[in-house]
C-alpha positions, 0 to 999 in steps of 0.5 A, a space after each residue: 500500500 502506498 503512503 496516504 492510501 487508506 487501508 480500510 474502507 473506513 478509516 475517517 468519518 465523512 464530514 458530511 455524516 450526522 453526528 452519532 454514538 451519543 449519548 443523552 449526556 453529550 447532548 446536554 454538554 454541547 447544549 451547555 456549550 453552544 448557549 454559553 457561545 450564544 450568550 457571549 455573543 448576545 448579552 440580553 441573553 444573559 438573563 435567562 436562566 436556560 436556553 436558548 437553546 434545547 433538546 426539543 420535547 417528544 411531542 415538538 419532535 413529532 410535530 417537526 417530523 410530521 410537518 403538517 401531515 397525517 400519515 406515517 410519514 410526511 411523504 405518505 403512508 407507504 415508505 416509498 424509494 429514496 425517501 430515507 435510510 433504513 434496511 429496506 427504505 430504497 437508498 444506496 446506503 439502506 441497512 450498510 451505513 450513514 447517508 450524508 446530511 441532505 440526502 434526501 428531501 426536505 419535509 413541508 417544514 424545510 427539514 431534513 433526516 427526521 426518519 431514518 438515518 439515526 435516532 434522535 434523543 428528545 428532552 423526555 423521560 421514557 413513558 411506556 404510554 402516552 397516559 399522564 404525559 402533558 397536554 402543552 408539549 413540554 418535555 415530560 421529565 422526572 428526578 432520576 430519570 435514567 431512560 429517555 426517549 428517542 425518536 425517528 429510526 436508524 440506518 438499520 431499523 425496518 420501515 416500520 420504525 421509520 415513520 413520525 410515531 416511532 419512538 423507543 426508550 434509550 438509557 441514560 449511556 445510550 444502552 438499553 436492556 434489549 437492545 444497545 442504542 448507543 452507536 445509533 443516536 444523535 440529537 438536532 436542536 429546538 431554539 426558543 424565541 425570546 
């Protein structure tokens, strides 16, 4: 092999790729992080006691995967081709690896990847069922919460996970008792307003 030949397949994560193999606590930091940025920059925002930015809600999730729709996904009821990565989804990376961000189309809302691809953690605490959950979409969060909601499926998921009402329940480092999420989670950001 010659020099800068890379060896495996592999070797270097594309740029392009979505963050992923996180857990509910590297999304907390970089929240940190990125609101510390944002109040440096923007003082008035030094008032506040959190934010502006955040994990959203299981319910704001939905409602941003959704985008006005009825179905099981914004395109329709049926997975379709191309639409989304998963193991029978129709794409080139279907059930092999992550697609880039932007691969496939934007939903009514202008997002992208909100099925498919990875699954995203929301602010809420994992409820079998939706029964006493708030009726005002805020995040539904106890003391001692070790399990936490995630929500739109993952390059490797069958169809029926990537749809807008899929949820599944991911513990505190990512891992869960039947089935280990921690190489197939990322996060994407809600914004309050002031």
């Amino acid at each position: 092999l010659g020099r800068g030949i890379a060896t495996a397949p592999y070797d270097q994560e594309p740029p392009d790729w979505p963050a992923v193999c996180l857990d509910i606590q590297d999304a907390r930091a970089y929240i940190a992080w990125i609101n510390g940025r944002a109040r440096a920059a923007h003082p008035a925002l030094a008032a506040r006691a959190d934010g502006p930015y955040r994990l959203p809600s299981e319910a704001e999730w939905e409602y941003a995967a959704r985008a006005g729709t009825r179905t099981a996904r914004w395109w329709g009821e049926d997975i379709g081709k191309n639409n989304a990565n998963c193991n029978g989804c129709g794409s080139r990376w279907d059930n092999r690896l992550l697609a880039p961000v932007g691969s496939f189309a934007a939903n009514p809302f202008g997002l992208k990847g909100m099925l498919g691809n990875i699954w995203e953690w929301t602010a809420d605490c994992w409820h079998p069922s939706y029964a006493g959950a708030p009726g005002d979409a805020k995040p539904w969060v106890e003391p001692g919460c070790v399990r936490h909601v995630i929500r739109g499926g993952a390059w490797n998921n069958i169809p029926i996970f990537i749809r807008s009402a899929a949820r599944a329940g991911a513990d505190f480092d990512g891992a869960e008792q039947n089935y280990d999420y921690s190489t197939l989670t990322g996060f994407r950001l809600a914004r309050d307003l002031p």
